[in-house]
N, C-alpha and C positions, 0 to 999 in steps of 0.2 A: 297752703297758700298764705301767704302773709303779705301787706303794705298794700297800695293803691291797686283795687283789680281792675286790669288792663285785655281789651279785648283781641282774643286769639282768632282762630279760625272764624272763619267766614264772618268775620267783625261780631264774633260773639261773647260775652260776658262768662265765662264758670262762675255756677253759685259758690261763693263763700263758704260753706259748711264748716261751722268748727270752728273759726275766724271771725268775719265779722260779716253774718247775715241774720235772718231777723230770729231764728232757732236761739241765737247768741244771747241775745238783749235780757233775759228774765235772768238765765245763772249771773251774769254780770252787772245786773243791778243788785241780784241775792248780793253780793261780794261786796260792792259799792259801800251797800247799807250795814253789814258787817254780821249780814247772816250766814251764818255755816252751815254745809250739807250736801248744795248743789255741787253736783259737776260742771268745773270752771272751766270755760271756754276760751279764745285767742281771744276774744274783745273783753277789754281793759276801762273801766268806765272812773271816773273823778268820787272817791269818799264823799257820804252823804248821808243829812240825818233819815233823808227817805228820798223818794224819787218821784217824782209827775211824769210816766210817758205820753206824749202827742203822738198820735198817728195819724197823719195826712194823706188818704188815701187819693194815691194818682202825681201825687208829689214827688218826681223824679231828681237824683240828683246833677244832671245836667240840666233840665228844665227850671230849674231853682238856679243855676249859675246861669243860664242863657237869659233869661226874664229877671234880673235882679234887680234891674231899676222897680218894677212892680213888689217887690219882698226887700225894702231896707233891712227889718231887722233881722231876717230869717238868713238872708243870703252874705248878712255882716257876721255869721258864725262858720262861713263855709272855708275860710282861709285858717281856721284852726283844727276843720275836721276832715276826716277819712273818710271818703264813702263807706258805704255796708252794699253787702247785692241780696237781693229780693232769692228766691227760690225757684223753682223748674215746677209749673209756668208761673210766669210773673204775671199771678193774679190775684185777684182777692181772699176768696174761699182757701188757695191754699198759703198766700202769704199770713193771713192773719191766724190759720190753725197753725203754721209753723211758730209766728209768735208767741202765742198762749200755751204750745204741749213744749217748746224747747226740741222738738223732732226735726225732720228732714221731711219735705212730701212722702218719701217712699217710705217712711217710718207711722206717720199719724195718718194718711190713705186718703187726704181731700187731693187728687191729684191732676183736679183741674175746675173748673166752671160749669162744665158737664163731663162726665164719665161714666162708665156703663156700670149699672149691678149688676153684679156676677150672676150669672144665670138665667137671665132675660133678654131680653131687645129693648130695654129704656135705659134711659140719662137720670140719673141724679143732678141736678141744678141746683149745685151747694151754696148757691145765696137765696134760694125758696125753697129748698129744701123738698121732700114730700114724706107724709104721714105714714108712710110703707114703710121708713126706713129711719130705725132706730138710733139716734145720731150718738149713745152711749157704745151701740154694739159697731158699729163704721168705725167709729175711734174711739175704740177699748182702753185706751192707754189712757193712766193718769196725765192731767197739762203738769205745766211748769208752775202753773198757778194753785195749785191743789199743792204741790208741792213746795212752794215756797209759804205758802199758811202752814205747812203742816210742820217747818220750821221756826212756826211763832213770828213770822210778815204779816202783817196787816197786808191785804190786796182789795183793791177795789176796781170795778169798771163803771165807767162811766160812756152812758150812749142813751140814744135814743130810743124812748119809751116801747117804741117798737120792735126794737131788736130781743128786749127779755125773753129767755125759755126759745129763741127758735133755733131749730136746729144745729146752725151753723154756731149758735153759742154756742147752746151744749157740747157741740164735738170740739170747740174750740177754748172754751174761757170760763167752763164751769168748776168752781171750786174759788171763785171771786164772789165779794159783794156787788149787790149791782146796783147801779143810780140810776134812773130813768130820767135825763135830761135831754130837753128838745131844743133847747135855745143855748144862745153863748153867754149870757149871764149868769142860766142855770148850772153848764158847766164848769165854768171857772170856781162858782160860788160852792160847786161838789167838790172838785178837785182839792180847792183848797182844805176845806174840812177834812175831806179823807186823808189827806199829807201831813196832817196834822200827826197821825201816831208816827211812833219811832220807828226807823226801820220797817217801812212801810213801800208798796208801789201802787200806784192809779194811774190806769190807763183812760185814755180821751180820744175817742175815733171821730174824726169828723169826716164827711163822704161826700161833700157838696162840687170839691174843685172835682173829682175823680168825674162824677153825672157830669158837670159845666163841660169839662174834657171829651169825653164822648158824644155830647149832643150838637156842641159848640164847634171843637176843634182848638188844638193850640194856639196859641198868639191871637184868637178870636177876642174882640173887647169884654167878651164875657167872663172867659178864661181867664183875662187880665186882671180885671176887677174880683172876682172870685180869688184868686191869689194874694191882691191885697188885703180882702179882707179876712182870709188867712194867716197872712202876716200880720193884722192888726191881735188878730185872737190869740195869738204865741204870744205877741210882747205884751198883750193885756194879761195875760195867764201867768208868766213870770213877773209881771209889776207884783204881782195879787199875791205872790206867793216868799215867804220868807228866803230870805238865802242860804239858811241849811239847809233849804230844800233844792236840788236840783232838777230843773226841766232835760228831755232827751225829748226831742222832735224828731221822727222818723216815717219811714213811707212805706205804704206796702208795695209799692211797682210805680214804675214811669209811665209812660205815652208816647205813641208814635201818631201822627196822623198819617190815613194812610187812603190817600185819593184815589176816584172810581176808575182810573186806567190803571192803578196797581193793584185792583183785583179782579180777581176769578172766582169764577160764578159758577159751582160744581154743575148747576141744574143749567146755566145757559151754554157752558162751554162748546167750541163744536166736538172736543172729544168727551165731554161728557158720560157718554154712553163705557167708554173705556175707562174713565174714572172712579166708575162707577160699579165694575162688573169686579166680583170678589168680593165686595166689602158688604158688610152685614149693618154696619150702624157708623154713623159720622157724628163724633162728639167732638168735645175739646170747645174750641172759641176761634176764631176768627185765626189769628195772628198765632198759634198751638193748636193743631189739630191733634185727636186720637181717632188712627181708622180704626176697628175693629171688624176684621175679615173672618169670611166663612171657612173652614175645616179647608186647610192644604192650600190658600190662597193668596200666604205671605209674604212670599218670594214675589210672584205675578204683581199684586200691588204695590208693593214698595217698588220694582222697577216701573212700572206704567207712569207711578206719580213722578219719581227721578226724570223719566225721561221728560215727562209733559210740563214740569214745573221748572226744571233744567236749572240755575243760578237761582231762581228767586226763593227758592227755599231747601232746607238741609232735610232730607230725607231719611228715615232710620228705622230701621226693626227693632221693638221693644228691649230688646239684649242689648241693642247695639249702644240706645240712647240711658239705658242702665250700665254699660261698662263702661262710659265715659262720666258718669257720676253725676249725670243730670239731676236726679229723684235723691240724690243719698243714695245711704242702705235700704234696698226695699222688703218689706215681709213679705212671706210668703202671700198672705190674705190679701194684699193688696196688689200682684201681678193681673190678675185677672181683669181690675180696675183702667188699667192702662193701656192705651192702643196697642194691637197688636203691629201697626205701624205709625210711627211718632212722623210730623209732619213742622216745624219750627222755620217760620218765614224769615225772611233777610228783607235787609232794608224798610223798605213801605209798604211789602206785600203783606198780601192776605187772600187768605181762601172763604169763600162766604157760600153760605147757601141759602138762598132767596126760599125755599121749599121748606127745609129744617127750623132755617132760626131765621123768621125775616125780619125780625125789630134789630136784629147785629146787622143786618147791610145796610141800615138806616143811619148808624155812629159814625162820628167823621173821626174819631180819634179813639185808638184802639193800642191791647197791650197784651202780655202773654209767650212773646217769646225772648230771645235772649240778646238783644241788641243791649247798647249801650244805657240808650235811653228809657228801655224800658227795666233793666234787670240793676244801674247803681241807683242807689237811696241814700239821703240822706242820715248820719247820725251825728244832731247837732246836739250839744249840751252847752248848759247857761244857766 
């Protein structure tokens, strides 16, 4: 895949893999900055004595062109750039492990928001992670980050005091320095220090528009203002920062909002009861489901959901949504992880369950599967 990704079937995005999704971004700033060793990927980034990455979670690259009066400076870099697409689902947990290992979902195994351990009846919730599960032994594989130091990069991250040592670091972004910075003073004021060595990367996650997004909803005055103040933090963070040093602003997924007549309510529906007969456990998110069905049940559920969900979302048997390259390459160790029927809504739908997960029927703006808006990102550089 190469140049602007363009959506195919059922108005849906292909991940980038290889080209320019967020797996790309670490070998291509390795190259940038003139470190050798990494395997170079199709994304092509501007020489650089180090790099600053931003990551704006929820920061969609259509929503950054659609709202731009609210993002002057952010959205006056989008007529020089290429989108990037997020990964399969376009979410957090596995957008930001794909950035930090350089893998594919099916490669580093965070393959959604919730997914099963192999061998039980529970969800892993890989943005709280739990104490059962060894997030070295989940994702075994060195990052991108481990391996761009072990190339002589300075790496640093910078985030929130509370993020150090949990889970989703460790599986994701261990083998960086880490800053614990709460504020956007404190940020900026790391960032720059840390960009300071040669041949260097620091990363900046900020998570606030993503919350504002889901509580708020898009175009809500919250949303708005949150945005601006986003775009003020970019241009304040490149004022601050020398010009051989280059900024990359990027996003881990979009946002749809997705109002309460476009969804379904597993626990209220009237077929419910048939939605329900075969499946063993309902993980995934909202807008990405993973069923995972009882022994000989898989056929039976994927047509029940096909028929009952009909247009508003793309229905799939684990194979099916693995041979068309959604996840990458997948390891062995990590099939068991993935529904054994994949469920990826269209347009505003969503599947919710009031029972399972009630604080998600609560969000007015929701992401995860592979529409436009939710799967192009931003990659601006400045």
């Amino acid at each position: 895949m190469s140049g602007r990704p363009e959506p195919g079937a059922a108005g849906f995005v292909e991940p980038a893999y290889g080209v320019r999704s967020l797996g790309d971004v670490v070998p291509a700033v390795a190259a940038a900055v003139g470190t050798d060793g990494m395997t170079r990927s199709g994304l092509v980034l501007p020489e650089a004595a180090s790099y600053v990455v931003f990551l704006v979670d929820g920061l969609g690259a259509r929503l950054l062109a659609r709202y731009a009066h609210a993002a002057p400076y952010l959205s006056s870099l989008l007529d020089v750039s290429e989108p990037g697409t997020a990964g399969v689902p376009s979410t957090t947990a596995t957008s930001l492990t794909s950035l930090g290992t350089g893998l594919t979902p099916g490669g580093h195994g965070i393959v959604g928001f919730t997914s099963r351990i192999p061998g039980t009846d529970h969800l892993l919730n890989a943005l709280q992670w739990s104490k059962d599960v060894d997030p070295h032994v989940w994702q075994p594989n060195p990052t991108a980050f481990q391996r761009l130091r072990g190339l002589g990069s300075s790496v640093t991250v910078v985030n929130k005091r509370e993020f150090q040592g949990t889970g989703l670091t460790e599986a994701a972004q261990r083998g960086a320095d880490y800053v614990g910075a709460d504020r956007v003073g404190e940020r900026i004021a790391a960032a720059v220090a840390a960009s300071a060595e040669p041949r260097s990367l620091t990363y900046l996650y900020d998570g606030d528009l993503d919350w504002t997004g889901h509580r708020y909803g898009l175009a809500s005055r919250q949303w708005l203002q949150q945005l601006s103040m986003i775009d003020a933090e970019a241009e304040q963070l490149r004022d601050a920062l020398p010009r051989s040093v280059r900024l990359l602003v990027l996003a881990d997924h979009g946002m749809i909002d997705s109002p309460a007549e476009s969804r379904l309510d597993v626990d209220e529906h009237p077929e419910s009861a048939a939605l329900r007969d075969g499946l063993a456990l309902l993980g995934g998110e909202a807008r990405f489901r993973h069923l995972y069905c009882h022994r000989g049940a898989v056929a039976d559920v994927a047509a029940t959901w096909r028929q009952v969900l009909a247009e508003q979302a793309t229905v799939l048997t684990r194979e099916e949504a693995i041979g068309r390259g959604w996840f990458g390459q997948v390891s062995p160790s990590v099939l068991p992880r993935m529904g054994d029927v994949i469920v990826a809504s269209r347009g505003d739908f969503a599947v919710i369950s009031t029972a399972n997960f009630p604080y998600e029927a609560t969000l007015v703006g929701l992401h995860g599967s592979l529409t436009p808006d939710e799967m192009l990102i931003p990659l601006l550089v400045d």
